[in-house]
Each structure stands twice: as structure tokens, then as C-alpha cells.
C-alpha positions in Angstrom: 0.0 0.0 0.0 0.8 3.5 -0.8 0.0 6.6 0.8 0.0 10.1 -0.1 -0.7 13.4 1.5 -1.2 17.0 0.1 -1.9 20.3 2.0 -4.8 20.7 -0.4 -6.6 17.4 -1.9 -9.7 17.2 -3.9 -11.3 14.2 -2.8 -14.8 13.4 -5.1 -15.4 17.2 -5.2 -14.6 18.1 -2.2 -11.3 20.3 -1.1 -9.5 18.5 1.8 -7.1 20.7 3.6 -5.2 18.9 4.5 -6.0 15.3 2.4 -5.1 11.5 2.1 -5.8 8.7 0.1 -4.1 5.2 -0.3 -3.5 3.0 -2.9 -2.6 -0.2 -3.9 -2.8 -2.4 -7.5 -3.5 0.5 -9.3 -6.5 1.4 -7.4 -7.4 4.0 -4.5 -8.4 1.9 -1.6 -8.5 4.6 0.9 -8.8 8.7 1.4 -10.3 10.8 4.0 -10.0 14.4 4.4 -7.3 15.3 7.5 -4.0 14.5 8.5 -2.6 10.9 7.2 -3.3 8.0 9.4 0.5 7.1 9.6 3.6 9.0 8.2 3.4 9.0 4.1 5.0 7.4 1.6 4.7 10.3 -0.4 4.2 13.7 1.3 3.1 17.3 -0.4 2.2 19.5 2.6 2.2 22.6 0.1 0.9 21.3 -3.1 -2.4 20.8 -4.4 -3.2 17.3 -5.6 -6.4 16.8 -8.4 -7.8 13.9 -10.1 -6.1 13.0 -13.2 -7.2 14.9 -16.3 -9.6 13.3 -18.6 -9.3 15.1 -22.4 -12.7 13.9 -24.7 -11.4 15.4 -27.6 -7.8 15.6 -28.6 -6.2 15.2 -32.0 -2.7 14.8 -30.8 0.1 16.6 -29.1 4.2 17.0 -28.9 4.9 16.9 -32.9 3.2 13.4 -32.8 -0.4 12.8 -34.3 -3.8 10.0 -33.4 -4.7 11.1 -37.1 -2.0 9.7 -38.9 -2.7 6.0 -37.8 0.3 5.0 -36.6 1.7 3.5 -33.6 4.7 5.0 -32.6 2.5 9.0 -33.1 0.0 7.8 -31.0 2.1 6.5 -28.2 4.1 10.2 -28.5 1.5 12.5 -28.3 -0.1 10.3 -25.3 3.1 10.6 -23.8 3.2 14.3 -24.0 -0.3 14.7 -22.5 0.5 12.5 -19.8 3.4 14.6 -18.8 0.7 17.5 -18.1 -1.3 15.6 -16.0 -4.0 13.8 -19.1 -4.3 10.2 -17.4 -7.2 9.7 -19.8 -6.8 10.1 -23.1 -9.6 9.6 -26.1 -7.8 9.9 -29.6 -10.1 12.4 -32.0 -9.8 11.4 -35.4 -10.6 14.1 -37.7 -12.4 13.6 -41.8 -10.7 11.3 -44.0 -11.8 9.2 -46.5 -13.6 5.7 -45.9 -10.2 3.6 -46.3 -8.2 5.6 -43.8 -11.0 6.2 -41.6 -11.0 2.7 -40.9 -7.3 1.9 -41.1 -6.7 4.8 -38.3 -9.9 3.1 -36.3 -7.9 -0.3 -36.4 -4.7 0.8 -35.2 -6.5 2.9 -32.3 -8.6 0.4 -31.5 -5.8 -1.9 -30.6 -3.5 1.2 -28.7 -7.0 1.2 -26.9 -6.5 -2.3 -26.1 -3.2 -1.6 -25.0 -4.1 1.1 -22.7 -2.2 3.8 -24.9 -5.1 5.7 -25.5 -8.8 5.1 -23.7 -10.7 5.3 -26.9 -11.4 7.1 -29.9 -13.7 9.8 -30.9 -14.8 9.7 -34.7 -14.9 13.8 -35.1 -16.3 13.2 -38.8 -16.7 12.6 -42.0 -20.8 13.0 -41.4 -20.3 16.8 -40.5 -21.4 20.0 -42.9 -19.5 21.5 -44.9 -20.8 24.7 -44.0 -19.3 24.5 -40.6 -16.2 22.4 -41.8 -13.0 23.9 -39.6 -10.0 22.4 -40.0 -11.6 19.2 -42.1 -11.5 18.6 -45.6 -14.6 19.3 -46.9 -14.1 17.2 -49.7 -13.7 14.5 -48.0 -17.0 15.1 -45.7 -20.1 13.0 -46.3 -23.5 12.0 -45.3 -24.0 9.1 -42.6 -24.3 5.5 -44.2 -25.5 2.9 -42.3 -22.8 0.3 -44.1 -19.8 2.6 -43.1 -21.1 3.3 -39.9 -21.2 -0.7 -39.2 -18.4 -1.5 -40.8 -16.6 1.1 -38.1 -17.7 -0.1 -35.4 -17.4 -3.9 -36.4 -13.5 -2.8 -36.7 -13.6 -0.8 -33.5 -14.9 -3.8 -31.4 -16.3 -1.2 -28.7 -13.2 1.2 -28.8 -15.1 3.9 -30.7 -16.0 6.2 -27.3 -18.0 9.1 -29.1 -19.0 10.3 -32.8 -19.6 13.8 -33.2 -22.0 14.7 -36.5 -24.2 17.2 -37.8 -27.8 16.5 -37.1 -29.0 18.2 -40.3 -27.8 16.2 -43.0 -29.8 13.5 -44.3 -30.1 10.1 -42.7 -28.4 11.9 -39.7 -31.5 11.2 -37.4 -30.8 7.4 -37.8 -27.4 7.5 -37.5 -27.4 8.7 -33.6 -30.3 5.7 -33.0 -28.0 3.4 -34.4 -24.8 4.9 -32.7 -26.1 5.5 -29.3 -27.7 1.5 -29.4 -24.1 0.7 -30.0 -23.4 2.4 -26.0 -21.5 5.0 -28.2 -21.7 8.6 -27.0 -23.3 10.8 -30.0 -22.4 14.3 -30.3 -23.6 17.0 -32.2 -21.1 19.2 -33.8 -19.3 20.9 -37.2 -23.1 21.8 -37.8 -25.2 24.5 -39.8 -28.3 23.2 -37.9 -31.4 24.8 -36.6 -32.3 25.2 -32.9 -35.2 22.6 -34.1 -32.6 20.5 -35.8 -30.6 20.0 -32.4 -33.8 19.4 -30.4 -34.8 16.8 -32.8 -31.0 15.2 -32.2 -31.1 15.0 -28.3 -34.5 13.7 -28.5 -33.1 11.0 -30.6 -29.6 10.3 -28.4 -27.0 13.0 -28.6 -26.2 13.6 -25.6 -22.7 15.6 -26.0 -22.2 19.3 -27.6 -18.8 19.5 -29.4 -16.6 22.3 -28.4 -19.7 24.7 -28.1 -19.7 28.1 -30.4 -17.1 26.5 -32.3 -17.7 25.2 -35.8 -22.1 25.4 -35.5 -24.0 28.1 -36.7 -24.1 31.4 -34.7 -26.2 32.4 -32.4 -29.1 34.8 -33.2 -31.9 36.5 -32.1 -34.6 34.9 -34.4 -32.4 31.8 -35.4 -30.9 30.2 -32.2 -28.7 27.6 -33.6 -27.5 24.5 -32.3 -25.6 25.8 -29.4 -28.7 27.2 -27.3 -30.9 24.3 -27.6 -27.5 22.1 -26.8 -27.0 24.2 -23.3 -30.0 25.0 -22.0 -31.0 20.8 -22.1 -30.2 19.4 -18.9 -29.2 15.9 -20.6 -26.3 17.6 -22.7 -22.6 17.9 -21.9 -21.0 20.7 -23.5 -17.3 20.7 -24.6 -15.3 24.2 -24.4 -11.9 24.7 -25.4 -11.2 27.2 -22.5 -7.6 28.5 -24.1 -8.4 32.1 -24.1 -8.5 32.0 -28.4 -11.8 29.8 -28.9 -13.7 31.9 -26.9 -13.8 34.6 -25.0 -13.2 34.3 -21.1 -16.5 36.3 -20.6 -18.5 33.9 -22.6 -16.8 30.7 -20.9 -17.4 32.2 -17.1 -21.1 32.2 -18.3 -21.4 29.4 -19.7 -19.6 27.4 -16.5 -22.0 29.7 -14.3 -25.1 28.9 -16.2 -24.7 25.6 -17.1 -22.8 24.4 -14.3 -19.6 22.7 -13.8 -21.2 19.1 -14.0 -21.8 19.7 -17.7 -19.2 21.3 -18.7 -15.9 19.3 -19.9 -13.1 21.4 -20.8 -11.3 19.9 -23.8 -8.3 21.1 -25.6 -8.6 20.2 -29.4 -5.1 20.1 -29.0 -3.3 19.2 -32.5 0.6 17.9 -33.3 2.0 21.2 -32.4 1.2 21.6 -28.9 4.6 21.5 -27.3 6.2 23.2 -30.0 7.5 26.0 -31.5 5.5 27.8 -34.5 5.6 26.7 -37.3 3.7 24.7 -40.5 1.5 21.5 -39.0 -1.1 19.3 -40.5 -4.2 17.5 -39.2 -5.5 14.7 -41.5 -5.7 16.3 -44.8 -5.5 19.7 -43.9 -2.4 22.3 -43.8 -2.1 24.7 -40.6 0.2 27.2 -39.4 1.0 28.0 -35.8 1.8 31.5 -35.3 2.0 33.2 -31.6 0.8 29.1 -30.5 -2.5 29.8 -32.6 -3.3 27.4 -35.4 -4.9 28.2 -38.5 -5.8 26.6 -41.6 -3.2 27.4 -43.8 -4.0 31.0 -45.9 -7.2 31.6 -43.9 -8.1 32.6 -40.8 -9.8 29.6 -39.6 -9.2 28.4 -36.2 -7.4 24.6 -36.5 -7.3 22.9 -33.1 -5.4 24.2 -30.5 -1.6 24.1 -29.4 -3.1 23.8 -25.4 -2.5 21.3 -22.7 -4.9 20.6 -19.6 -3.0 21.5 -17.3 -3.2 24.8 -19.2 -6.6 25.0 -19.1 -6.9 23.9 -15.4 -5.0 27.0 -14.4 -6.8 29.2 -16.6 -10.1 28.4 -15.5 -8.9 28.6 -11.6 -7.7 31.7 -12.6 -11.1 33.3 -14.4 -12.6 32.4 -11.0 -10.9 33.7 -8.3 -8.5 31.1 -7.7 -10.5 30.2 -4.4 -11.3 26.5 -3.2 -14.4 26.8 -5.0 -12.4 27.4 -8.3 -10.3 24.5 -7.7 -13.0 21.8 -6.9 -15.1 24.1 -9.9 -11.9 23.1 -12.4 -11.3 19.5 -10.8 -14.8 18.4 -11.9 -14.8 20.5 -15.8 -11.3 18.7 -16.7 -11.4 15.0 -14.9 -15.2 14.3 -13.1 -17.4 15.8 -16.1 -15.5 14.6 -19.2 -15.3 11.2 -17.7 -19.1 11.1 -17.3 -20.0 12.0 -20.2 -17.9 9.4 -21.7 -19.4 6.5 -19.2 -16.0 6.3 -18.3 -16.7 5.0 -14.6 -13.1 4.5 -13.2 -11.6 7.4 -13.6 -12.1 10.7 -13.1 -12.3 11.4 -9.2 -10.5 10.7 -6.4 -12.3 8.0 -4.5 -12.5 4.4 -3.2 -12.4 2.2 -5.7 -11.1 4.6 -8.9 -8.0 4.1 -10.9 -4.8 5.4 -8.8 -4.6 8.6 -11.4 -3.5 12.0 -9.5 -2.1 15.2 -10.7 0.0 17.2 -8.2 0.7 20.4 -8.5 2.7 23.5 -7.3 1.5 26.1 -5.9 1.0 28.2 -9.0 -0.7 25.0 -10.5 2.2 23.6 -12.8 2.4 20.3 -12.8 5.1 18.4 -9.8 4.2 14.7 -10.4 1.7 12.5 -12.3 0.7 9.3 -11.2 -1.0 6.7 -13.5 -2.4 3.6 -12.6 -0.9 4.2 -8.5 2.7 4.7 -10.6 4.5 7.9 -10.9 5.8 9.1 -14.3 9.8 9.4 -13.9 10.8 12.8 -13.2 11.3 15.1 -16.1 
């Protein structure tokens, strides 16, 4: 058995100060708020110790890429995510054409087995072309009932979550057929109307991909997809909280209205997180990274992100005051919530019976130690 103490521990929501919890196989078997019952194997009287960060939606990380299909990319960028504190990991793959699509879904599917990655998130090829991003539009199609199948047949239960847009034809059918499967549906790269979105939560989406991003704006006579995805109780809504996506202003309210137990934060993070600027690609698609903001190369389209979570955790503690509240407020948005939402019911929290996966971090929330599976990574 293992134990560890923090002067600050977030235990299932709560803020300990001070905090314990024991381990042992890979599990936490113990944790209390209070002083340690014996002296600690590992002690942190002046660090702050989290759950391990869940990421729902990331397309790679550290020059390496999930997109590319290949193993040695996807064990790099998990590696660098790790490093800040992403435990969890589900590999987004982004449009591609039906042959790759499922060669990339193969080799994921067994890095899933492996533990690599947790899963993978299909973001595409059913999405509109309207509302396209960083995919190839060309490449972007309407749900078929054969491909979806033959997907999942190949993903044997890897595939975590499918993000589509629920206006395009035969869309309505798809989510039946994907959430029957015990995949997560979410509704996203979309033109559609408030009605549109209504219709797809009433048939099983239950996820909103990276909100305000990529869907049709809001407006005063023409809602759009993104209120009718956050005022449903049922819906968890992605936000890629890096300060370029959105405003702050609009993410505070959005947290505040929604509330943190339906909001993950995600970081849409692509190859060149990690890096320097410089030229990138996801899937098809050509991106620059100037000033650590990607954009589709010779446009000013937003392509991913170059953020980790351990980025986003201080930033959101940050927006709110940096008070308890903020912590256990940013504890639950980038491990409890995400995990959730993905049925993902061993991680996430710091409680009896979880996965050993912590995050422990300084004072000014960088990261000290990560600890997967009740082992810590080696020191950098």
C-alpha cells in the first residue's frame, strides 16, 4: 500500500485541507480528508493534488499525431499529455476518406486495447461543410449505415464518441443506431437549426462539441445548435477554454449557467502543442501555428489548439478567483465531467475504488508529479 498526502486534496469534489488517500494495484483503496493516518509514503504539505485529467477530444500533441494511424505517433503524443497531467486520453480522429477512416480506427482500436489511449472519438466525416474547420470538406459526407457498421465492427467497442451534424440526411438514424451501440453521440461541425438540435437530443445525442465553435451562430430569431444544446439538462458541453476559442467572458457564463457538472473542458489540441510555430497538418489539412495559434493554412480559420490541460486547469482557476471553489469548480470540468460524459466510470475522481490517477501540482498549479495507474511518471 501506498499513501500520499497533500496540504490541499480534492477528494470526489470536495477540497481537503489537509487530504489522504491510499493506494494499492493500481486502485485507490482509501482517502479521507485530515492528516494521514500514519507518516506518508509520499508527502506534499504545500501542493495541491487533483484527479487525473480526462481530455474527450484531442487530436494529438508533442509533434506526434492520433490522425496519422500510426503507432509509434500515437504513443508520443499520449506521452506528452501524460506529462501534463492527461491520465485519460480519447484519440479524436478528424475527416478522412472511408479507407483511412477505418485503417486509423484499427490501429486505435488496438492502442486502446493496450491502454495507450482510452478510446477514440470519430470527429467526422458526417459533418457539414458549411461549418467544416480544420476538415476537408471534400472529403466530408453523409452518414451511411454500411460505413457506420463496418466502423464499429472494426472498432470492437473502442469507438467512445461520434460527433456529427444532425441536419444532413439520414443523420436522425445514425445517432439511433450509434447510441444502441453504447457510443456517445455528439452533435457538432453543424449548420443546424435550434429545431434540428432538439430533434437530435430527442433521438440520443447527448454531447455538444466544443460549443460556439464550428455550429451556426447564435441569433436572435435563429438560435442555432448551441442554445438548444445548453439549456438541455441531458447535454454535456465541450469548451476549449484557451483564451482564443472563446472569450473568457463567454466561458465564465457558460460554467455559471450551465454548471460545472456539464461542462468538460477539452483542448482540441493538435501535433504542435509543445512546440515552437511553425507549419503543421491535421489529417488532410495544412495549418500554421503562429503566436501558439493554429490556422488553416491561408485563412483565418481556427485549426485545433496548441493547449494542454494542465493549461486550461490554471486558466479556468484563474477566471474564478483562484478560491477553493475554483479548484473543486476546475477539478470536476477537466477529470469528473468529461469522464461522465464518456461513461468512463473509473476514472475521473479521487475516490474508493477509482484508478490510482492524480495530478500534483505547485503552488502556481504547474504540474510536480503525475501518477497513472498508483505509478508515478519518472521525473522530467
Amino acid at each position: 500500500m501506498t499513501l500520499i498526502a497533500a496540504g490541499t486534496m480534492v477528494l470526489d469534489d470536495q477540497v481537503c485541507k489537509p487530504g489522504w488517500l491510499a493506494t494499492s494495484a493500481g486502485r485507490i483503496i482509501d482517502c479521507a480528508p485530515g492528516p494521514a493516518p500514519r507518516p506518508p509514503d509520499h508527502d506534499f504539505p504545500e501542493h495541491v493534488v487533483v484527479p487525473g485529467f480526462v481530455d474527450m477530444h484531442v487530436h494529438g500533441g508533442g509533434g506526434a499525431s492520433y490522425t496519422d494511424g500510426i503507432s509509434s505517433q500515437i504513443e508520443q503524443a499520449a506521452e506528452f499529455h501524460l506529462r501534463h497531467g492527461t491520465t485519460t486520453t480519447v484519440a479524436s480522429l478528424v475527416t478522412a476518406s472511408s479507407d483511412d477512416l477505418l485503417r486509423q480506427v484499427r490501429v486505435l482500436a488496438e492502442m486502446t486495447r493496450q491502454r495507450t489511449v482510452a478510446g477514440i472519438h470519430l470527429e467526422g466525416p458526417w459533418l457539414s461543410t458549411a461549418r467544416c474547420g480544420a476538415h476537408d470538406p471534400k472529403l466530408m459526407r453523409e452518414p451511411d449505415s454500411r460505413e457506420i457498421d463496418t466502423l464499429l465492427t472494426a472498432a470492437d467497442g473502442t469507438i467512445r464518441m461520434v460527433t456529427l451534424a444532425p441536419e444532413l440526411r439520414g443523420s436522425l438514424a445514425a445517432i439511433s443506431r450509434i447510441a444502441d451501440a453504447d457510443v456517445v453521440v455528439a452533435v457538432g461541425h453543424t449548420d443546424a437549426s435550434y429545431d434540428d438540435t432538439k430533434r437530435a437530443i430527442e433521438s440520443g445525442a447527448t454531447v455538444g462539441t466544443h460549443v460556439f465553435n464550428a455550429m451556426r451562430p447564435l441569433h436572435h430569431r435563429d438560435p442555432g445548435p448551441a442554445l438548444a444544446l445548453l439549456e438541455d439538462p441531458r447535454i454535456t458541453v465541450e469548451l476549449i477554454a484557451d483564451g482564443v476559442h472563446l472569450h473568457p467572458a463567454l466561458v465564465r457564463q457558460i460554467i455559471e449557467t450551465a454548471g460545472p457538472a456539464r461542462v468538460a473542458l477539452i483542448t482540441d489540441a493538435m501535433a504542435a502543442a509543445g512546440l515552437p510555430d511553425g507549419s503543421f497538418r491535421i489529417g488532410a489539412v495544412e495549418v500554421e501555428v503562429t503566436e501558439r495559434i493554429a490556422r488553416v493554412r491561408g485563412m483565418s480559420t481556427i485549426a485545433g489548439s496548441t493547449a494542454t490541460m494542465d493549461q486550461l486547469f490554471r486558466t479556468v482557476v484563474g477566471q474564478f478567483g483562484g478560491s477553493d471553489e475554483a479548484l473543486a469548480k476546475a477539478a470536476r470540468m477537466t477529470a469528473t465531467t468529461p469522464a461522465a460524459a464518456l461513461k468512463l466510470d473509473r476514472v475521473g475522481s479521487l475516490r474508493v475504488g477509482m484508478d490510482a490517477n492524480c495530478v500534483v501540482l505547485e503552488q502556481d498549479l504547474r504540474i510536480q508529479r503525475v501518477m497513472r495507474d498508483g505509478s508515478w511518471l519518472p521525473r522530467r
